[in-house]
MARVO-827609 format. One record per atom (N, C-alpha, C): residue in three letters; x, y, z. Coordinates in steps of 0.02 Angstrom, whole numbers, plus 50000, padded with zeros to 5 digits. Each point is the difference from the previous one (the first is absolute). Layout:
N
ALAXYZ
...
This chain:
353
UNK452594921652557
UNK500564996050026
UNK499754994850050
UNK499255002250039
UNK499904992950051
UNK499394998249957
UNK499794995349998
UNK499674995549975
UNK499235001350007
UNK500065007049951
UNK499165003649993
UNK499464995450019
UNK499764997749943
UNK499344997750031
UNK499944992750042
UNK500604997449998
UNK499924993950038
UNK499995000350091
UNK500175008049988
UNK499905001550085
UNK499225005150004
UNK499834998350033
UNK499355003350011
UNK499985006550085
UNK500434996550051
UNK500075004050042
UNK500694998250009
UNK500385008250017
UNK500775000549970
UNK500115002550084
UNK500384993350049
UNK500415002050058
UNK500515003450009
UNK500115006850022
UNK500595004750007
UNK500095000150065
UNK500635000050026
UNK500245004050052
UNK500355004550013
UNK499985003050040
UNK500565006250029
UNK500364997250064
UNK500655000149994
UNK500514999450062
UNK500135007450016
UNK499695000750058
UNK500085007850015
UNK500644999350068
UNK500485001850004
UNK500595001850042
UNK499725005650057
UNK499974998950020
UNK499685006950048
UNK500595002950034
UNK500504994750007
UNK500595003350059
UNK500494995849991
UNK500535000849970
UNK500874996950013
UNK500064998250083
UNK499655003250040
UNK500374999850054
UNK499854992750031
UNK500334996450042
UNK499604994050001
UNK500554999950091
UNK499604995650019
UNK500304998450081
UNK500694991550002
UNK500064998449927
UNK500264993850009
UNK500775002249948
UNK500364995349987
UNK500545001049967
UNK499844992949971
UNK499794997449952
UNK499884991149956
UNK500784998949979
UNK500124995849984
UNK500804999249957
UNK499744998249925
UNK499305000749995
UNK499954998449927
UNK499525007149979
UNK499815003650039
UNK499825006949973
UNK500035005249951
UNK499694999449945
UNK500225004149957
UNK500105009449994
UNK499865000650060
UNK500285008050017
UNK500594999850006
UNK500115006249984
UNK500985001250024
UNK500005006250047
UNK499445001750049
UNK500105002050046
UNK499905008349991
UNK499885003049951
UNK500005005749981
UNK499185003250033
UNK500115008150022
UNK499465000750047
UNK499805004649942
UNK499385001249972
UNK499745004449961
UNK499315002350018
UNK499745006249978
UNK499485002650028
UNK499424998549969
UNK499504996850031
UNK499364997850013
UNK499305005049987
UNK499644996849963
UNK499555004449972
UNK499375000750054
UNK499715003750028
UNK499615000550053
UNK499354995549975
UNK499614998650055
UNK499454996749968
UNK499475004349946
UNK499885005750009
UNK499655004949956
UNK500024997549935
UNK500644999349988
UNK500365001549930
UNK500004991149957
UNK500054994550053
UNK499844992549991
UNK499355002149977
UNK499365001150050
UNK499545000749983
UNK499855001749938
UNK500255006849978
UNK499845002949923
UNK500174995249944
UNK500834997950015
UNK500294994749959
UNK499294994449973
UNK499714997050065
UNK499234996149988
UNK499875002849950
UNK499505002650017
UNK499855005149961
UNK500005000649921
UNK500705001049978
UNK500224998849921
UNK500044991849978
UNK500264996650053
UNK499784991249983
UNK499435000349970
UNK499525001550062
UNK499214999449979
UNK499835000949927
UNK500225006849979
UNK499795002649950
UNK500474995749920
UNK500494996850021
UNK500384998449945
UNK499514992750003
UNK499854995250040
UNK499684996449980
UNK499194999449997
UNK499795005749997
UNK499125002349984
UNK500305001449939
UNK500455000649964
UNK500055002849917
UNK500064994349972
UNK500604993950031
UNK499944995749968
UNK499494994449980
UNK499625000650057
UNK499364997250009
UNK499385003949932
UNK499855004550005
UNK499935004949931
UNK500165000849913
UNK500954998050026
UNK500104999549930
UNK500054992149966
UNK500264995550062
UNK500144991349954
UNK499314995750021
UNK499615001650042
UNK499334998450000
UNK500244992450039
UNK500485001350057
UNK500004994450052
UNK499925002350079
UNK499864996650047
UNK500065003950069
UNK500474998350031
UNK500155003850036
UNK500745001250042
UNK500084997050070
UNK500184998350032
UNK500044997150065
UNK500655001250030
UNK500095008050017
UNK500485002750040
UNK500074996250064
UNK500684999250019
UNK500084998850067
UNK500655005150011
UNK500005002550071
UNK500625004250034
UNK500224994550065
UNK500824998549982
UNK500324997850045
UNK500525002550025
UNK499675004050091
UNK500485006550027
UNK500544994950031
UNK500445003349989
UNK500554996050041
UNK500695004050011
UNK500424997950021
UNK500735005150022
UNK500674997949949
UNK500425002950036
UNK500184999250078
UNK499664995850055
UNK499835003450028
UNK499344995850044
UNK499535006950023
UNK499204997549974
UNK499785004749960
UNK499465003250082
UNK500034996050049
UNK499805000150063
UNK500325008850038
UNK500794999849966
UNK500315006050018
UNK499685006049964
UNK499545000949958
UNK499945004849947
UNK499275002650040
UNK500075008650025
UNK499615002050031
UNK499375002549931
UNK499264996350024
UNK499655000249968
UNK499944992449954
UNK500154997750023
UNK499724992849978
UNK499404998549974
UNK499635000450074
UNK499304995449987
UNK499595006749960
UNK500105006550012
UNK499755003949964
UNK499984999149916
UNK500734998449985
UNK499944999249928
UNK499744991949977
UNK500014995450036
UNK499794994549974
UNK499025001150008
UNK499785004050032
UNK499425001150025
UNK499605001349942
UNK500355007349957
UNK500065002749950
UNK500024997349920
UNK500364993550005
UNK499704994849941
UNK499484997750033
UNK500154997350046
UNK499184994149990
UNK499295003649989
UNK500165007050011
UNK499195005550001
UNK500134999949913
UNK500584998849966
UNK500005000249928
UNK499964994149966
UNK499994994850047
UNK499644995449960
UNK500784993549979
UNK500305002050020
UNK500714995450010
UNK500024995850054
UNK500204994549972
UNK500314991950032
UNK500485003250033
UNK500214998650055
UNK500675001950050
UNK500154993850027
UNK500625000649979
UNK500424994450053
UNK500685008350050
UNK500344993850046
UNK500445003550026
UNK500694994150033
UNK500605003949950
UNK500384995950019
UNK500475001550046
UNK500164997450051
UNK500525000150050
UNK500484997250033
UNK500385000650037
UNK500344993650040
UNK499664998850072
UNK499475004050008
UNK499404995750064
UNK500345002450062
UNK500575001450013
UNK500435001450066
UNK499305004950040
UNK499935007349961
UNK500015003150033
UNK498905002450023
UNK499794995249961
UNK499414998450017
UNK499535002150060
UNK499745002950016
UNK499744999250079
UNK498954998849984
UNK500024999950054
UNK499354998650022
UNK499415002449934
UNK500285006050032
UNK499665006349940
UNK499965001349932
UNK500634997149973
UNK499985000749935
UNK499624994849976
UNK500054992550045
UNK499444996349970
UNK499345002549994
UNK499835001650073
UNK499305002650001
UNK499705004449900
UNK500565004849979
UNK499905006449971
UNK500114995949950
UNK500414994949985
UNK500124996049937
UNK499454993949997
UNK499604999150024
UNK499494995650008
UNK499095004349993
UNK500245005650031
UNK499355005449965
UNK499975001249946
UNK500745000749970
UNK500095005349918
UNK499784991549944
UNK500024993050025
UNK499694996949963
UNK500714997349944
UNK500535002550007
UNK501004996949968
UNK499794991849998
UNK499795000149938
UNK500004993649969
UNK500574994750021
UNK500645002249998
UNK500554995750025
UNK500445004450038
UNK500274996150064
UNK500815003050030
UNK500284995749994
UNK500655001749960
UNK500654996249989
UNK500465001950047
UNK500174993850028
UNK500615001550070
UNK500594995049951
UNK500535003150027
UNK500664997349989
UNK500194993150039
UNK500204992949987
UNK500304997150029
UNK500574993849952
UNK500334999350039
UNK500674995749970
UNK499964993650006
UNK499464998650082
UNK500294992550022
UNK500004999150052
UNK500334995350043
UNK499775000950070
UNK500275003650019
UNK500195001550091
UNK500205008250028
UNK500664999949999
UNK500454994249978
UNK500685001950023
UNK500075003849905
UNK499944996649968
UNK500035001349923
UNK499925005449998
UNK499285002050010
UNK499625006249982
UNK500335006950037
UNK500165000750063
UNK500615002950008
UNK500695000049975
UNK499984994749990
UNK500845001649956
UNK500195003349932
UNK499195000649988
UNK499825004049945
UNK499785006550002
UNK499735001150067
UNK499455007650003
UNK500335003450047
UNK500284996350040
UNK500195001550065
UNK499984997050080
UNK500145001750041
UNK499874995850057
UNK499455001950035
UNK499394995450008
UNK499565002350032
UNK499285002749962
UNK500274997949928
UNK499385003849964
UNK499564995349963
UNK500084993450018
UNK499464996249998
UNK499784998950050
UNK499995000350062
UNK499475001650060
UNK499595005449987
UNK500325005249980
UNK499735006149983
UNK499395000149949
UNK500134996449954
UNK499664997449919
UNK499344995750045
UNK500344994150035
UNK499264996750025
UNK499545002250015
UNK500205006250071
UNK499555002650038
UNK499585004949938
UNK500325003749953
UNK499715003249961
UNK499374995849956
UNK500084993949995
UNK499504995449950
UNK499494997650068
UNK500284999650053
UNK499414998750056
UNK499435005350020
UNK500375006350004
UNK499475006549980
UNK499455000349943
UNK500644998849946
UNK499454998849952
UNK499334996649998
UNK500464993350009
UNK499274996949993
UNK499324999450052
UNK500305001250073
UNK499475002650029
UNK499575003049981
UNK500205007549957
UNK499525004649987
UNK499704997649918
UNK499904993450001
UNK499794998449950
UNK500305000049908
UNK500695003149998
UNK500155000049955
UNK500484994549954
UNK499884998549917
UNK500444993749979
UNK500665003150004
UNK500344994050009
UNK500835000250000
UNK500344995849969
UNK500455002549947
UNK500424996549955
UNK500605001450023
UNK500534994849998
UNK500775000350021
UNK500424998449922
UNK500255005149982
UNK500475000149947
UNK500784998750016
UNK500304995749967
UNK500594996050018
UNK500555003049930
UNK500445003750010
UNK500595000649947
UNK500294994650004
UNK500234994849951
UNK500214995149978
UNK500735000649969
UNK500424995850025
UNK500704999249997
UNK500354994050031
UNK500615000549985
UNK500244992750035
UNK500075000550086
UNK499825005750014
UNK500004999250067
UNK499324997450048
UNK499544998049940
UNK499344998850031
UNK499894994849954
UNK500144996249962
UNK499544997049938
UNK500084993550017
UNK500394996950048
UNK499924994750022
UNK499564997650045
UNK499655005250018
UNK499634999950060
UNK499105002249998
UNK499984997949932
UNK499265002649972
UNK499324997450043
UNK500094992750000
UNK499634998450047
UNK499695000650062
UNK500685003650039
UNK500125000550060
UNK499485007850012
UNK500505004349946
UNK499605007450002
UNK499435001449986
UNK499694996349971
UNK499204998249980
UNK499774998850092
UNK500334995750005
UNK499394996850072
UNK500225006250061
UNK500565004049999
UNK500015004750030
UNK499565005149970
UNK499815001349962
UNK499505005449978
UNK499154998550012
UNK500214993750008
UNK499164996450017
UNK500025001350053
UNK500454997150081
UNK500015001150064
UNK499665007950015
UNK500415003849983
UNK499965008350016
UNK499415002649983
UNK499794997849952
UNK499045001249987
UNK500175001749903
UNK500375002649979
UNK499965000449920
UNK499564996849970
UNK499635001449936
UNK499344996949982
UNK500114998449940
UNK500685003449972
UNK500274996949947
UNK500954999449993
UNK500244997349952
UNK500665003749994
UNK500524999349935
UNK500305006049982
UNK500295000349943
UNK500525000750006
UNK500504998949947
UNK500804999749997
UNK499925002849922
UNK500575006150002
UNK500315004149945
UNK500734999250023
UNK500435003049928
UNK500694998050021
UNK500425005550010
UNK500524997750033
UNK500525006950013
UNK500415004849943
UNK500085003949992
UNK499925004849958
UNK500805004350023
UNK500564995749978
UNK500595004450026
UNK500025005149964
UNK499615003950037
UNK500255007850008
UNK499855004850046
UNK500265007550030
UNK499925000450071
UNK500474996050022
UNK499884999950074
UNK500214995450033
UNK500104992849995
UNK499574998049942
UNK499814993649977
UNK500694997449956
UNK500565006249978
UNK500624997549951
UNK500464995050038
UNK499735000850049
UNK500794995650043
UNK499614992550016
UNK499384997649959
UNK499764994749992
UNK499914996449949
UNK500505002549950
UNK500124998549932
UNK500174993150000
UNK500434997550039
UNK500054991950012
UNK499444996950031
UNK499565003850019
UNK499544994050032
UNK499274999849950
UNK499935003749941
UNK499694999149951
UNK499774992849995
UNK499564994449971
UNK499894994249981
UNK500254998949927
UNK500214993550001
UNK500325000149908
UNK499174998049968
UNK500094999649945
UNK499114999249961
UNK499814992850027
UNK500514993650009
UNK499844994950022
UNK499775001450075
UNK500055003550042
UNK499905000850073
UNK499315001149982
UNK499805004849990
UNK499705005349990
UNK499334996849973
UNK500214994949942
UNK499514995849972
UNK499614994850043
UNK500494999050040
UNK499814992250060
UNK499745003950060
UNK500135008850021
UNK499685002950052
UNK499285003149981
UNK499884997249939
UNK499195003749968
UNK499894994550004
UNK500154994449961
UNK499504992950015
UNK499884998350060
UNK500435000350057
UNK499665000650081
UNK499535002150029
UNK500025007949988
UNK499305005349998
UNK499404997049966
UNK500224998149940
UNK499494998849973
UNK499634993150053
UNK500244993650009
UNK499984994550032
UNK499695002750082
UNK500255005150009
UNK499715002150072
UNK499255004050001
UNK499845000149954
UNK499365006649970
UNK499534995150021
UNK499485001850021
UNK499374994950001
UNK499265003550015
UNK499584999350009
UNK499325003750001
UNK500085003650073
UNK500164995850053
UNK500015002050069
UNK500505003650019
UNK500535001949944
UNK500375003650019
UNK500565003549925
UNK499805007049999
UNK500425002349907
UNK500585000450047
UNK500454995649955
UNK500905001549981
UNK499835002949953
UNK500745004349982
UNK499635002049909
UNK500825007849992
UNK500044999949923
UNK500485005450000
UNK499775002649934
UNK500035008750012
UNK499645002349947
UNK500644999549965
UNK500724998149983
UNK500545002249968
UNK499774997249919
UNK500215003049962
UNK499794998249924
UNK500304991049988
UNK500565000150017
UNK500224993950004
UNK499564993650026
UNK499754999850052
UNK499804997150030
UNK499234996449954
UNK499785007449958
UNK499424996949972
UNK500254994149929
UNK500675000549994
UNK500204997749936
UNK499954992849981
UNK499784997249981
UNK499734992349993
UNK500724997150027
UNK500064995650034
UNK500644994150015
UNK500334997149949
UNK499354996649965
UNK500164995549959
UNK500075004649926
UNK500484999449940
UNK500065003449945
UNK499374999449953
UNK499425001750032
UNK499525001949974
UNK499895005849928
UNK499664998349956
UNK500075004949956
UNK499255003950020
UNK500515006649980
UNK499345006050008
UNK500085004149947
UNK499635002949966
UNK499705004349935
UNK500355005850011
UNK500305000949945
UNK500635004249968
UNK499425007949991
UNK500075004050059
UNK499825008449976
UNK500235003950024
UNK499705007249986
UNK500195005450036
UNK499715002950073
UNK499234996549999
UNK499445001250035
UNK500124999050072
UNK500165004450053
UNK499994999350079
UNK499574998150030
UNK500094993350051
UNK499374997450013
UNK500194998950079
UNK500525002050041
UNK500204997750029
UNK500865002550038
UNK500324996150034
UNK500525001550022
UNK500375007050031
UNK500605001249993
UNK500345005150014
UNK499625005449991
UNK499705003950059
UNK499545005149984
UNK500455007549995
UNK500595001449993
UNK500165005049971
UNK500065003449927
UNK499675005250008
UNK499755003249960
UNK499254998449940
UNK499734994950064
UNK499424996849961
UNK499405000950036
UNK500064996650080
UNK499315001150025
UNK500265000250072
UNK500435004750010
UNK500115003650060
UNK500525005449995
UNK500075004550058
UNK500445003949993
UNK500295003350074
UNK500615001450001
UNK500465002750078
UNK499655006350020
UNK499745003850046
UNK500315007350013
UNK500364998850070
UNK500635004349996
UNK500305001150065
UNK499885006250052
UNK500185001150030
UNK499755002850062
UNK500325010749985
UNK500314999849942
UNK499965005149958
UNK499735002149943
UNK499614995749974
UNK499564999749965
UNK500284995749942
UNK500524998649992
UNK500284996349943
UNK499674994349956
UNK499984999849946
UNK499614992249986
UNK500484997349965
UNK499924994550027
UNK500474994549980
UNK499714990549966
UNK500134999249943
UNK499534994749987
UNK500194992650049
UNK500494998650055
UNK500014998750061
UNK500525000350043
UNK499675002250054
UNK500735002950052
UNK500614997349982
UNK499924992250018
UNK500564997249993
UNK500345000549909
UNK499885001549980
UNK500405004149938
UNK500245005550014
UNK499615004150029
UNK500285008350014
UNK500175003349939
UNK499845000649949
UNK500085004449947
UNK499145003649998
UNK500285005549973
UNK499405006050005
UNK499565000849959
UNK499444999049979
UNK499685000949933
UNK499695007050009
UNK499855006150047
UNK499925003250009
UNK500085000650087
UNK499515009149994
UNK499835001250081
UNK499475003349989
UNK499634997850059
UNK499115006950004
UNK500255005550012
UNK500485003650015
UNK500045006750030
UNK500125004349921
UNK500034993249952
UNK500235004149930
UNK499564998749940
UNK499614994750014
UNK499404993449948
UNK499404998650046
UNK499515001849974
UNK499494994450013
UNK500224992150005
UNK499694997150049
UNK500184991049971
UNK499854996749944
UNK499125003849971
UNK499795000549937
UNK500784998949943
UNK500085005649998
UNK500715001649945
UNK500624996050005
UNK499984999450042
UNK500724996150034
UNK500104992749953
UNK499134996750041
UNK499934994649972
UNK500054997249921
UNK499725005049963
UNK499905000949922
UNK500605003149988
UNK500495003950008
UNK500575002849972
UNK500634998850023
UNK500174996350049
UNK500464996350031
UNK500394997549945
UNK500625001349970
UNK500494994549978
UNK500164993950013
UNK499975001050060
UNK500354994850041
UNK499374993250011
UNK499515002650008
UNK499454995349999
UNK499864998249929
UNK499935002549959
UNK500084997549930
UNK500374995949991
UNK500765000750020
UNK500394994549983
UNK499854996650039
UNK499664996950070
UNK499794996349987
UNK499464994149995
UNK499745004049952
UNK499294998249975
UNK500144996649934
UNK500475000449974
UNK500384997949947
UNK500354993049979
UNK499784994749978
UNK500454992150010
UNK500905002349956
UNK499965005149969
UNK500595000249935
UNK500595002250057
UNK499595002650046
UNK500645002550071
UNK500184996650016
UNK499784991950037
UNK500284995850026
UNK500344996449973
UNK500684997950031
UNK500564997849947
UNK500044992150034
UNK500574994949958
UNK499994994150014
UNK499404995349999
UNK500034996350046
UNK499454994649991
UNK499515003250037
UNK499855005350044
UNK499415001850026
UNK499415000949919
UNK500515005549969
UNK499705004249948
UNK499844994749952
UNK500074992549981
UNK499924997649957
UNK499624993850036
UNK499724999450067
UNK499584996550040
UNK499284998149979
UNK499914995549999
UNK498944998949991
UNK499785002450047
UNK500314999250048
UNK499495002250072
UNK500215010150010
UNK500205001649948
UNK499965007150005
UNK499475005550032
UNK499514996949964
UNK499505004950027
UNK499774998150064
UNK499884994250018
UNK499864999950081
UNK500424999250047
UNK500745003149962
UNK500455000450075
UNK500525006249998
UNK500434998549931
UNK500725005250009
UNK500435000550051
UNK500014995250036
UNK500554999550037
UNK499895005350051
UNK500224998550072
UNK499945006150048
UNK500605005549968
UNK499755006049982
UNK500485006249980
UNK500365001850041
UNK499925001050068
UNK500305002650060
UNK500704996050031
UNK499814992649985
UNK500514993250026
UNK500425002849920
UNK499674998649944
UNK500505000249944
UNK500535006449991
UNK499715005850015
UNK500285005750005
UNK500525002850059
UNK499814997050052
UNK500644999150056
UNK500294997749999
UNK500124994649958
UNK500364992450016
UNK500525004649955
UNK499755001349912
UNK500735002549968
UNK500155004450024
UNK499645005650046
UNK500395005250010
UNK500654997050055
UNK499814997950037
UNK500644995850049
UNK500294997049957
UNK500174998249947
UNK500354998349978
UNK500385003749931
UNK499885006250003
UNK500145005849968
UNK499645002649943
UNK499744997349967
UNK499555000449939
UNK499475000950015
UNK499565005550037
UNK499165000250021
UNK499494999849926
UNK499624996850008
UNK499624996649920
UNK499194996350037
UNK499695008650006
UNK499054996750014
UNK499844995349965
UNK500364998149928
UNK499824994949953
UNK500254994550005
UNK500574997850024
UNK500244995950013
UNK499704993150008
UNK500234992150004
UNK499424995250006
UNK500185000650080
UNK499444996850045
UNK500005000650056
UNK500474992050008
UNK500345000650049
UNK500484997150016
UNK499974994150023
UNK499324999350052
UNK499784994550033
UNK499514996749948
UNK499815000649946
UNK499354997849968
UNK500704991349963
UNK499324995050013
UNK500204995250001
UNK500154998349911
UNK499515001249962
UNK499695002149931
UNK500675001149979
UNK500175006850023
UNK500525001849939
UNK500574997050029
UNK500324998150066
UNK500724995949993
UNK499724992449958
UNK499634995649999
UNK500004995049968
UNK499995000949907
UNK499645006549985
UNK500195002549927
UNK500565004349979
UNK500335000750032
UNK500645003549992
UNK500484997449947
């Protein structure tokens, strides 16, 4: 299903949830607040463990190499006792670590311990400048966020500022860029809001595909050697112009659910991505091994005959599919929930409609 031999080393990640619990309330948050019980670090650890081993087989059986990465994150993943222990615990296994957060709660120390363990990237949360960025996170929690990226980088570590994108920020791209430069950020990305969680009561502030289209050509226009703008969203990679691209089945690219990443939550759940929230299994019942290979739910979709409308009948299929998570919230707010659905904001399919 991904594009055997034209890939030679095959990038996976893990979004590991370590903890629901988080210190902020976002208005675009995709939790709904529910407190569930947390798997001790022991048991993360072991979880490693079976990763390891599911991709030493694949490496064995399709004769490509693997390039695991684990990205711990929350809630806010700073609250989750045993942290640096379990991120400690990949890197002795040979895993890329990033760690994502909203930076608030940062201190001295964790840089120090996140600058020893060698965390390829920290992703901090920001919106924009401080009146914005509070009106989004809260009051007071972009002071909080700064001081956290000033720790950081003291103790030597890179810092990326990730921006959720909506009409409450998208006018202001420019602006939030050079605020992410001020504060020390070394890079910065924008993904989009995802009404669901907390995020449903932002269903109007979604971008229409024309917004959306003119807030990627900006990014793009702002990107430059001395400084990455940049958005991993599938959309974003999609040519502007109605470019033709080669009609297959072959994954080379895009929407990485159920292709070349995968959720666990902080109960062990796997999910092909949070912001979907549907279950393709749990470790307390599957190896991740099994999960991955016997999953329904990841099958479908691994599948182009699933995707319906103009996604499913797209050239640019294989290197995008539409964000699943935006497409799958959007109908469910609107009563009809459909993972297949065309994604709503994609510029592509309202002009072929």
């Amino acid at each position: 299903m991904i594009a055997g031999s034209a890939i030679k080393t095959f990038d996976f990640f893990i979004q590991w949830h370590l903890t629901e619990r988080c210190n902020l309330r976002c208005r675009h948050c995709y939790q709904a607040g529910k407190n569930v019980e947390e798997m001790t670090p022991e048991a993360v650890k072991s979880e490693i463990d079976g990763a390891t081993e599911m991709f030493q087989a694949w490496e064995a059986e399709y004769d490509v190499k693997v390039a695991p990465s684990i990205h711990f994150t929350g809630g806010e993943p700073l609250l989750y006792e045993g942290l640096w222990d379990v991120v400690a615990y990949a890197r002795q296994q040979g895993y890329g670590t990033a760690l994502m957060s909203n930076g608030c709660l940062i201190t001295a120390e964790d840089a120090q311990k996140a600058s020893g363990l060698g965390i390829s990237d920290i992703q901090v949360s920001l919106e924009g400048r401080e009146g914005l960025h509070d009106s989004i996170r809260g009051k007071g929690s972009f002071a909080a966020m700064a001081k956290g990226v000033e720790e950081l980088i003291a103790a030597g570590n890179r810092v990326t500022a990730n921006v959720t994108l909506s009409r409450l920020n998208c006018d202001l791209l420019e602006e939030t860029v050079e605020v992410a430069r001020t504060i020390g950020c070394r890079r910065i990305g924008f993904s989009r809001v995802v009404p669901c969680g907390r995020g449903k009561a932002l269903l109007e502030s979604l971008l229409s595909p024309q917004e959306l289209r003119n807030a990627y050509q900006k990014i793009a226009s702002l990107n430059s050697p001395a400084y990455e703008v940049s958005s991993g969203d599938p959309l974003a990679g999609t040519p502007m112009a109605d470019n033709a691209a080669e009609e297959n089945d072959l994954t080379l690219a895009g929407c990485s659910a159920g292709f070349s990443g995968v959720t666990i939550t902080s109960d062990g759940t796997v999910m092909p991505c949070r912001r979907i929230g549907l279950a393709a299994g749990n470790l307390k019942r599957k190896p991740l091994r099994e999960i991955w290979a016997s999953s329904d739910l990841l099958w479908q979709l691994r599948r182009r005959e699933n995707y319906h409308g103009q996604c499913g009948r797209c050239p640019h299929w294989p290197s995008c599919r539409g964000c699943r998570a935006v497409a799958y919230a959007y109908s469910a707010a609107r009563g009809k929930p459909d993972l297949f659905a065309d994604d709503p904001q994609c510029w592509i399919a309202e002009e072929t409609a």
